[in-house]
N, C-alpha and C positions, 0 to 999 in steps of 0.2 A: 793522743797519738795512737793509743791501742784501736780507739774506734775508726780512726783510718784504717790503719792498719787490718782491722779486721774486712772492714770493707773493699779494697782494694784484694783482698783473700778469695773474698764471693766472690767477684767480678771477675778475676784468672778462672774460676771455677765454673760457669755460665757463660763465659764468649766464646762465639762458635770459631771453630778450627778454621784453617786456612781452605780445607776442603771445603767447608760447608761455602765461606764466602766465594769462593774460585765459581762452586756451582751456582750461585745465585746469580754473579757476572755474565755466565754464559747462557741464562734463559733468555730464547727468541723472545721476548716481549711483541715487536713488532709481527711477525709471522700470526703470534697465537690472534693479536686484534685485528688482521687482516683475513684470516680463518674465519671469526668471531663475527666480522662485517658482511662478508661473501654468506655464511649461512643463513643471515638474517635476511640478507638481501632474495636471496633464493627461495626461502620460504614466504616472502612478502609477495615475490611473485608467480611463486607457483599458486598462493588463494588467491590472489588476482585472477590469475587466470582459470582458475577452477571453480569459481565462482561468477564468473563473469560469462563463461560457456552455459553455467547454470541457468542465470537469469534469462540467456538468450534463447535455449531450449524451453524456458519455463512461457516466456512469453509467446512466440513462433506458434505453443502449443496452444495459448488461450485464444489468439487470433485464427489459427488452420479451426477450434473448434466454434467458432462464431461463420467462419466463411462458410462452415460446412452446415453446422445449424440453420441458417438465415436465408442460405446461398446464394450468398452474396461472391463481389470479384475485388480480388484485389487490386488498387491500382497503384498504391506506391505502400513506399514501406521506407522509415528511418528511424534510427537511433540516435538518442540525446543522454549520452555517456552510457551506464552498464542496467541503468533499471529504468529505462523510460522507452516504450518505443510507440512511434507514430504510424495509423498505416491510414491509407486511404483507400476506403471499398465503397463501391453500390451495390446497393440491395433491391432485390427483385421487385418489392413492391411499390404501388405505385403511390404509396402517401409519402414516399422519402424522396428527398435525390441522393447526392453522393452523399456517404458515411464520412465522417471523422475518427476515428480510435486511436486512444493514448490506452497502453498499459503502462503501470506504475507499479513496481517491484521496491522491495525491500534492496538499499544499496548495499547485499552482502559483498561484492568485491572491494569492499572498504570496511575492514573491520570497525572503528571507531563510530562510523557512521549506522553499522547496523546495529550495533549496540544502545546508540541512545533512541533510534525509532523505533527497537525492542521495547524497552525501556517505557517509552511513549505510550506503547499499545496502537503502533501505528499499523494499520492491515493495508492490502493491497488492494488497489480499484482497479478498476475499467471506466474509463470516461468516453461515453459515445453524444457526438454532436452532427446535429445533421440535421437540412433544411426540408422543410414540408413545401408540398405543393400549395397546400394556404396556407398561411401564416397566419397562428392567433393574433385576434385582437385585442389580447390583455396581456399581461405580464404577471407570469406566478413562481415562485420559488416555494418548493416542497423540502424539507429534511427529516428524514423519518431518525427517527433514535429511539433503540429497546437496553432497557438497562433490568435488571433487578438486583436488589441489595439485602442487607439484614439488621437488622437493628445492632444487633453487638453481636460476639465473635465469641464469648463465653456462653451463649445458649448452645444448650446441643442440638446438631437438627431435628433429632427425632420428638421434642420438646416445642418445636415452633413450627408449627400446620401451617404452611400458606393457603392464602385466601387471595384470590387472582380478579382482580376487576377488569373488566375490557373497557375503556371509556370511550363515547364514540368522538367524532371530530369537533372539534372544534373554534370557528372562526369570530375573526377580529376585522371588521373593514373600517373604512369610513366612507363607501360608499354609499347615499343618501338613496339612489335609486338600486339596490340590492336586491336580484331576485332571486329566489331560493331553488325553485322549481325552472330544470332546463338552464342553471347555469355553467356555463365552460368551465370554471375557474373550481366550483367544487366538486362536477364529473372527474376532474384531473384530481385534485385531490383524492377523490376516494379511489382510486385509478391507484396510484402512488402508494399509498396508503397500505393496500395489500398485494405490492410488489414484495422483490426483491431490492430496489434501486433505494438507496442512503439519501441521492440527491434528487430532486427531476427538477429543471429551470424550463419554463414555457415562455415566448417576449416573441415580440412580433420583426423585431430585429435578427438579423442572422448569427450565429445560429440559431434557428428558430424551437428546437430542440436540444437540449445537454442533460442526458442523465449519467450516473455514477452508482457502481455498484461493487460489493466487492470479488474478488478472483477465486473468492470460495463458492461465490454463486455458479459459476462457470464450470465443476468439478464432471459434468460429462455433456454426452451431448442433447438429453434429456431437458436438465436445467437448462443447457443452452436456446435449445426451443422454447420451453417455457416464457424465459426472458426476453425473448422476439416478439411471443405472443403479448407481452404484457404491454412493452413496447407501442403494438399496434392497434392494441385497445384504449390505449393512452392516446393513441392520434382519433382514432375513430371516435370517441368520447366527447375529444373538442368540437370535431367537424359536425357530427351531430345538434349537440348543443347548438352551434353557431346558425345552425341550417333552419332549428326549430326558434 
């Protein structure tokens, strides 16, 4: 009985007063997660849209700097959610006809989504596809990829001199009549090769041309011409070949 008793002693001693429970009754509960929903709500759509103006400015600016570099025209223009946009231009010269242009942006108006292409190491392209006046008569797909790495991570670097090889191309056919000298397929390679462009697809099917590069190649109007030029050396390259 004393240990009741004692216990029952604590408990008078530590229950909160009539006040304290009266105040606990009277907290808006409802209010405060209705507050709590609207702020979340408002800041989800204010980076929506702060983000999404972004991408639209960021793109707008890489196409005005390709129409301007090329001078080319544009003839249509569409968006495919907040980081893709499509435009359709021709270009002045006469080994194209009409351009195709997709820019691909990073989906920042979607937080979760930019997070994991972060994540990825996903960069931004430029995909330009567009038909020539001749169409190759082969089919070649190029992918350029530059990496360097280190053997371990506890060297220090001033401890490990690199030693840089340049290797040159090198091809795999199985074609039996392969000629080495004047052909299309490895003019476009070496063409490729000391671009800027990640991808170049040559195919005698339309598009007869698709290359891919990325949107840091594009950072003025410099590189922009550059990348036309390289573009038309890449055509001229074929046509040659094919003519010899």
């Amino acid at each position: 009985m004393a240990t009741v008793d004692s216990a029952l002693r604590i408990y008078e001693r530590i229950r909160p007063g009539p006040g304290i429970l009266s105040w606990y009754a009277r907290v808006p509960v409802v209010p405060i997660f209705l507050i709590s929903a609207a702020s979340s709500a408002g800041f989800v759509l204010a980076w929506y849209a702060l983000f999404a103006r972004y991408n639209q400015k960021r793109a707008v600016l890489v196409v005005d700097r390709i129409r301007l570099a090329w001078r080319g025209r544009v003839l249509s223009r569409r968006w495919s959610g907040t980081s893709r946009l499509h435009v359709g231009m021709r270009l002045p010269s006469n080994l194209f006809g009409s351009a195709h242009i997709t820019v691909r942006l990073l989906p920042r108006a979607w937080p979760v989504q930019w997070l994991l292409q972060h994540w990825d190491a996903q960069v931004e392209t430029v995909t330009i596809e567009a038909d020539l006046d001749r169409p190759p008569s082969f089919s070649l797909k190029v992918h350029n990829h530059r990496w360097s790495g280190r053997l371990t991570r506890r060297v220090p670097r001033t401890e490990l001199p690199w030693t840089i090889h340049r290797s040159g191309p090198m091809i795999l056919t199985t074609c039996d009549d392969w000629e080495e000298e004047h052909n299309p397929a490895l003019s476009a390679i070496l063409v490729a090769r000391q671009s800027e462009f990640t991808d170049v697809v040559l195919r005698p099917q339309s598009p007869h041309l698709t290359v891919t590069a990325p949107v840091d190649a594009l950072e003025n109007d410099s590189t922009a011409r550059q990348m036309f030029e390289s573009l038309q050396e890449l055509v001229q390259e074929t046509r040659i070949s094919k003519k010899q």
